[in-house]
C-alpha positions as CSV (number, residue, x, y, z in Angstrom):
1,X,0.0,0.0,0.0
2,X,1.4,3.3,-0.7
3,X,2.7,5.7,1.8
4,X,2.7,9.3,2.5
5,X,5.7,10.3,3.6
6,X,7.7,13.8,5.1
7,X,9.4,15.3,1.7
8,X,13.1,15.9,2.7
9,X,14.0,19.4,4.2
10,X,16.1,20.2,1.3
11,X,13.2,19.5,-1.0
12,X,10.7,21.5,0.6
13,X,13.4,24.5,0.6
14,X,13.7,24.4,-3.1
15,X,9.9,23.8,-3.9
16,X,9.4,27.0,-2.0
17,X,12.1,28.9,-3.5
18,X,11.0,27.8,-7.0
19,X,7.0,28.6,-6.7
20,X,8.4,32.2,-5.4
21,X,10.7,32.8,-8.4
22,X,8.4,31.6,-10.8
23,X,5.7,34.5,-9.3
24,X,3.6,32.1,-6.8
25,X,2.7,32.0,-3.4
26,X,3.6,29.2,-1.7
27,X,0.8,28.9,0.8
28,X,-1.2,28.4,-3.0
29,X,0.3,25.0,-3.2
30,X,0.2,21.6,-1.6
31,X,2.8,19.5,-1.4
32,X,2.9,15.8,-0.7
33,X,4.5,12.3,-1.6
34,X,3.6,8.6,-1.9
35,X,6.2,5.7,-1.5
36,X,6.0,2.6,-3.2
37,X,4.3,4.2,-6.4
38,X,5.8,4.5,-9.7
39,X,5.5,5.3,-13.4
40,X,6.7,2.2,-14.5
41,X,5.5,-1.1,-14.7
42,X,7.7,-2.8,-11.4
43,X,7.9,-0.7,-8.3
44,X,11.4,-0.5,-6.6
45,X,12.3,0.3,-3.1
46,X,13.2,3.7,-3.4
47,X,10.0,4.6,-5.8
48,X,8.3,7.3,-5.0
49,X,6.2,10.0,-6.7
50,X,5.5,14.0,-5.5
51,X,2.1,14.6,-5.7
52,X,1.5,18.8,-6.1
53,X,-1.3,20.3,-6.1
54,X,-2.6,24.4,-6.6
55,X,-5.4,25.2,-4.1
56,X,-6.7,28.3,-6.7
57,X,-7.0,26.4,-9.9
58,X,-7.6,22.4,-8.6
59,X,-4.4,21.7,-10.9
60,X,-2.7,18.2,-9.7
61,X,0.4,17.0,-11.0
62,X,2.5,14.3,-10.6
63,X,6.6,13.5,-10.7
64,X,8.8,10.8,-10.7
65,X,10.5,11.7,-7.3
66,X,12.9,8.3,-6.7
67,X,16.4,9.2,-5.8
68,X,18.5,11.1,-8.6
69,X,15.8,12.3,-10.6
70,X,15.1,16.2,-10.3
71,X,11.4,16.1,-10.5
72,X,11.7,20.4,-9.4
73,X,13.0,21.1,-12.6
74,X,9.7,19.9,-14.4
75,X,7.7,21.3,-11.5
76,X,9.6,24.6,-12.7
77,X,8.9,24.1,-16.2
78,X,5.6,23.4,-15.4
79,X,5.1,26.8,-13.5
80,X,6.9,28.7,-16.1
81,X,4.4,27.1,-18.6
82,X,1.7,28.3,-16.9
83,X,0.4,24.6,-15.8
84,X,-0.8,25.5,-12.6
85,X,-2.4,28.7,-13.8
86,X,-1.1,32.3,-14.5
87,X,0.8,33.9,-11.5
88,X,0.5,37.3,-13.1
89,X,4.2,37.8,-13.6
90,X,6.0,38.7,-16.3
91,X,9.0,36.5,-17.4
92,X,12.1,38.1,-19.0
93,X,12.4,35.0,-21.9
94,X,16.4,35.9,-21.4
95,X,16.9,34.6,-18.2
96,X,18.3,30.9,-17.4
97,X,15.3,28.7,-17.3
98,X,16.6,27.0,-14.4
99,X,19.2,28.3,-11.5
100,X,21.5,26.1,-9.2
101,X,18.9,25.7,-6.3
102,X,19.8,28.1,-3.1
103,X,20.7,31.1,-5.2
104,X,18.3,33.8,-6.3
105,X,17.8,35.1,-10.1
C-alpha cells in the first residue's frame, strides 16, 4: 500500500524557493508524496512520486520523485508554462530557465 511520507528538508526548501521565483505563493500549493508508487511497470524500493497540487485552480500533477531524478525542474517548467495557472508575472524569456537551487535570479 502506498505511503505518505515527510518530503526531505532540502526538498521542501527548493519547492518554496521555486514557486516564489516563478511569481507564486507558496501557501497556493500543496505538497505531498507517496512511497511505493511508480510510473513504471515494477515498483522499486526507493519509488516514490511527488504529488503537487494548486489550491486556486484544482491543478494536480505528478513527478517521478525516486532518488536522482530532479522532478523540481519539471515542477519549474511546469510553473513557467503556466500549468498550474497564471501567477501574473512577467517572465524576461532571457533569463536561465533554471538556476542552481539556493541562489536567487
Amino acid at each position: 500500500m502506498p505511503e505518505i511520507i515527510a518530503l526531505a528538508v532540502d526538498r521542501i526548501r527548493d519547492f518554496r524557493e521555486t514557486v516564489r521565483d516563478c511569481g507564486y505563493s507558496t501557501d497556493d500549493f500543496e505538497l505531498s508524496e507517496i512511497t511505493g508508487k511508480s510510473f513504471g511497470d515494477e515498483i522499486e524500493a526507493d519509488d516514490r512520486i511527488v504529488k503537487v497540487r494548486r489550491k486556486k485552480t484544482g491543478v494536480t500533477r505528478y513527478y517521478e520523485g525516486r532518488y536522482g531524478i530532479n522532478w523540481i525542474r519539471e515542477f519549474e517548467s511546469n510553473l513557467r508554462g503556466n500549468v498550474f495557472g497564471f501567477s501574473g508575472l512577467i517572465y524576461d524569456s532571457r533569463k536561465p530557465f533554471s538556476r542552481p537551487y539556493g541562489q536567487h535570479w
